[in-house]
C-alpha positions in Angstrom: 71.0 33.5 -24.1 69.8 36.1 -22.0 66.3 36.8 -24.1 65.6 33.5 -23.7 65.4 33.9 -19.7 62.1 35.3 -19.8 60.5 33.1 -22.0 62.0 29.8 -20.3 59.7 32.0 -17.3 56.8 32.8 -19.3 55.8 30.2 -20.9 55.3 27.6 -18.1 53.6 30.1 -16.4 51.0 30.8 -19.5 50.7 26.7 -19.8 50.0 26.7 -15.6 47.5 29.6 -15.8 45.9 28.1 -19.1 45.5 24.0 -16.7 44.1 26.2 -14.2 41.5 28.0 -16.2 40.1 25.1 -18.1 40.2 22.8 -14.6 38.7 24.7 -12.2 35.2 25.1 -13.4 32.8 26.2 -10.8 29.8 26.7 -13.1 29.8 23.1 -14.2 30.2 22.0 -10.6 26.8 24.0 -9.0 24.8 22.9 -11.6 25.8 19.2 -10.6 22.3 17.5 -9.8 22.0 15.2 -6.7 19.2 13.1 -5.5 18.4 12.0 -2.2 15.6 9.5 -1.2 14.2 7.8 1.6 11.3 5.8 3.0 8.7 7.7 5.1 5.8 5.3 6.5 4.8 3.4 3.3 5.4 6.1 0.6 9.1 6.6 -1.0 9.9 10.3 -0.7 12.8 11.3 -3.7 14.3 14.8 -3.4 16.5 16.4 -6.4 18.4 19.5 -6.2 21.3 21.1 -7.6 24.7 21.5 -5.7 23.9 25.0 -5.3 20.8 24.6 -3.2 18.2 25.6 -5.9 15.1 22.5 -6.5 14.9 20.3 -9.6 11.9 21.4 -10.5 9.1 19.5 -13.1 12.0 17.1 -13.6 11.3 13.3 -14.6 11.9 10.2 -12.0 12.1 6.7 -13.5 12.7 3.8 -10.5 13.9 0.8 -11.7 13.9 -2.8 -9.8 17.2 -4.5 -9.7 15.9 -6.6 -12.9 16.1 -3.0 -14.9 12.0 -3.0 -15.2 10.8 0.3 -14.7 8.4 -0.1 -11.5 7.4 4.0 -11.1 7.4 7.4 -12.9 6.8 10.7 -12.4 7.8 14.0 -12.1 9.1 16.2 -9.1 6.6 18.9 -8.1 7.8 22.2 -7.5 9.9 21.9 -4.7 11.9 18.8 -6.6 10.4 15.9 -4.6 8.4 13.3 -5.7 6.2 10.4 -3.3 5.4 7.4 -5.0 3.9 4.5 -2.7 6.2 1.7 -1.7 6.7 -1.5 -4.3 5.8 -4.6 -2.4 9.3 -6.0 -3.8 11.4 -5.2 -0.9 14.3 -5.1 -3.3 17.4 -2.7 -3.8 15.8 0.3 -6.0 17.4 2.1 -8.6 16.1 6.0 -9.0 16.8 8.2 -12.0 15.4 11.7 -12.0 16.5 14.0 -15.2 16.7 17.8 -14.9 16.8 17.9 -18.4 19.8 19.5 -20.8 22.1 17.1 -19.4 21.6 16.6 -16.1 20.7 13.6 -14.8 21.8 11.8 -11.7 20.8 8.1 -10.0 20.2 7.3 -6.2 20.3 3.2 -5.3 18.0 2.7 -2.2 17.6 -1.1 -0.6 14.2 -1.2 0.1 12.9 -2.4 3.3 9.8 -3.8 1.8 6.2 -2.8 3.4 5.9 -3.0 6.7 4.1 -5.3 8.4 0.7 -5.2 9.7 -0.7 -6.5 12.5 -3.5 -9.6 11.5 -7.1 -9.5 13.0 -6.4 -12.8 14.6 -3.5 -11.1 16.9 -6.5 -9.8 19.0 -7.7 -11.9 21.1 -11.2 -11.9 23.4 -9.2 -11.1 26.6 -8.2 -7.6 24.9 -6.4 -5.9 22.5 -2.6 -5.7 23.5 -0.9 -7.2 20.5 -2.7 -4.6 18.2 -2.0 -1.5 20.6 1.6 -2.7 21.0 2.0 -3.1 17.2 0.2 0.0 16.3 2.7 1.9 18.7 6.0 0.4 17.1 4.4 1.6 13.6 3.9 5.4 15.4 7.5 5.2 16.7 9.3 3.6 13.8 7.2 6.4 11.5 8.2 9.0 14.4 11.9 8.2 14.2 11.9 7.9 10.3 10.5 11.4 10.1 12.6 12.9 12.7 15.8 11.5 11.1 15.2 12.1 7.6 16.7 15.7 7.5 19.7 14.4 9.3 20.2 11.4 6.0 19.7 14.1 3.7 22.3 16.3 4.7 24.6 13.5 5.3 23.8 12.8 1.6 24.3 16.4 0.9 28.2 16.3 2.7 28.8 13.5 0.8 28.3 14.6 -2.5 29.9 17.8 -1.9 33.7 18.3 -2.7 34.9 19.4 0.1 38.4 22.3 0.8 40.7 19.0 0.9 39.5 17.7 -2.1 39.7 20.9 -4.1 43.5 21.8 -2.3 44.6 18.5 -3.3 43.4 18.8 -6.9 45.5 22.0 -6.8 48.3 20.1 -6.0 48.6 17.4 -8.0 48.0 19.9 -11.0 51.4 21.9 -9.8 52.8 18.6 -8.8 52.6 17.1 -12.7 53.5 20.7 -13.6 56.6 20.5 -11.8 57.4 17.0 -13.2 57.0 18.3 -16.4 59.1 21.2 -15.7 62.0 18.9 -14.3 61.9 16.4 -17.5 61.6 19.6 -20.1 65.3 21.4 -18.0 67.1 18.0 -18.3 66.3 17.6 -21.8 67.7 21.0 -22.3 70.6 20.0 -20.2 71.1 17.4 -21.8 
C-alpha cells in the first residue's frame, strides 16, 4: 500500500497542472478583438483594437440596420477607425468589423438619428436669435460629444476587459471542481 501513496499524490496533481495549462490561455485572450463606436457631430466614428492595445488595422466594417440590411461598409484605416456619415434611420445599429483569421467582433449602437437643423423660417425680420441659439446648442452638444468620447471608450475598454476578480475566481472554481472530484474519487475508494 505504501507505493501507492505517491501516486494517489501525483496524479491529481498532473490532472490539476494539465486543467491549468490548457485553461489559462493568455495568447488567445490579447488577441481578443473589441470595437467601440460612437457618434461625433453627424459622422459615426467605429474604433477596433485588440485587447492588447495594438489597432485593427485594414480590417472590414459591415453596419447592419435592425432589419439585417447592410446600410455601410468599409474598412478601418491605419489606426483601426473608420467614419461613415450618419443613416438618416435613427435606428439601433448593428457594427461588425473583421480582423481577419478569426477574429471578428460586433458593437450594437442606438442611433440618435441626425440632428436637427434649424429651418430658414426660424429667423425672423426682427433678428436672428433662434438661429444663433440653435447653432450654439449644435457647438456645445458637438463640444461635449467630443470631449466625452475618450471617457466612453475606455469605459468600453474596462468593460471588455477581464478583470483580477474575474481571473481569481476562475481559479477557484477550477480547484473548487477539482476538489469535488477529489472527494467523490476517496469515497469510492473508501467505499
Amino acid at each position: 500500500m505504501l507505493p501507492n501513496k505517491p501516486r494517489q499524490i501525483t496524479q491529481p496533481l498532473a490532472l490539476l497542472t494539465a486543467l491549468m495549462v490548457l485553461t489559462v490561455s493568455p495568447p488567445t485572450f490579447a488577441h481578443k478583438l473589441n470595437v467601440f463606436a460612437y457618434m461625433e457631430e453627424n459622422a459615426l466614428n467605429i474604433e477596433g483594437y485588440f485587447a492588447d492595445g495594438k489597432k485593427a488595422r485594414n480590417s472590414s466594417v459591415k453596419i447592419y440596420n435592425p432589419q439585417r440590411e447592410m446600410v455601410a461598409e468599409g474598412t478601418t484605416n491605419e489606426e483601426g477607425i473608420f467614419k461613415v456619415a450618419l443613416p438618416s434611420s435613427g435606428e439601433e445599429l448593428r457594427i461588425v468589423v473583421n480582423a481577419g483569421m478569426g477574429h471578428q467582433s460586433e458593437y450594437r449602437l442606438a442611433a440618435a438619428g441626425e440632428k436637427s437643423t434649424p429651418s430658414s423660417a426660424a429667423t425672423t425680420s426682427t433678428g436672428s436669435t433662434p438661429s444663433v441659439s440653435a447653432d450654439l446648442g449644435n457647438l456645445v452638444e458637438a463640444a461635449v460629444t467630443r470631449a466625452t468620447a475618450p471617457l466612453q471608450r475606455e469605459i468600453a475598454e474596462l468593460k471588455t476587459s477581464a478583470s483580477l476578480s474575474d481571473i481569481i475566481g476562475g481559479i477557484g472554481f477550477i480547484l473548487g471542481a477539482l476538489g469535488l472530484f477529489a472527494f467523490l474519487k476517496a469515497k469510492k475508494q473508501l467505499s
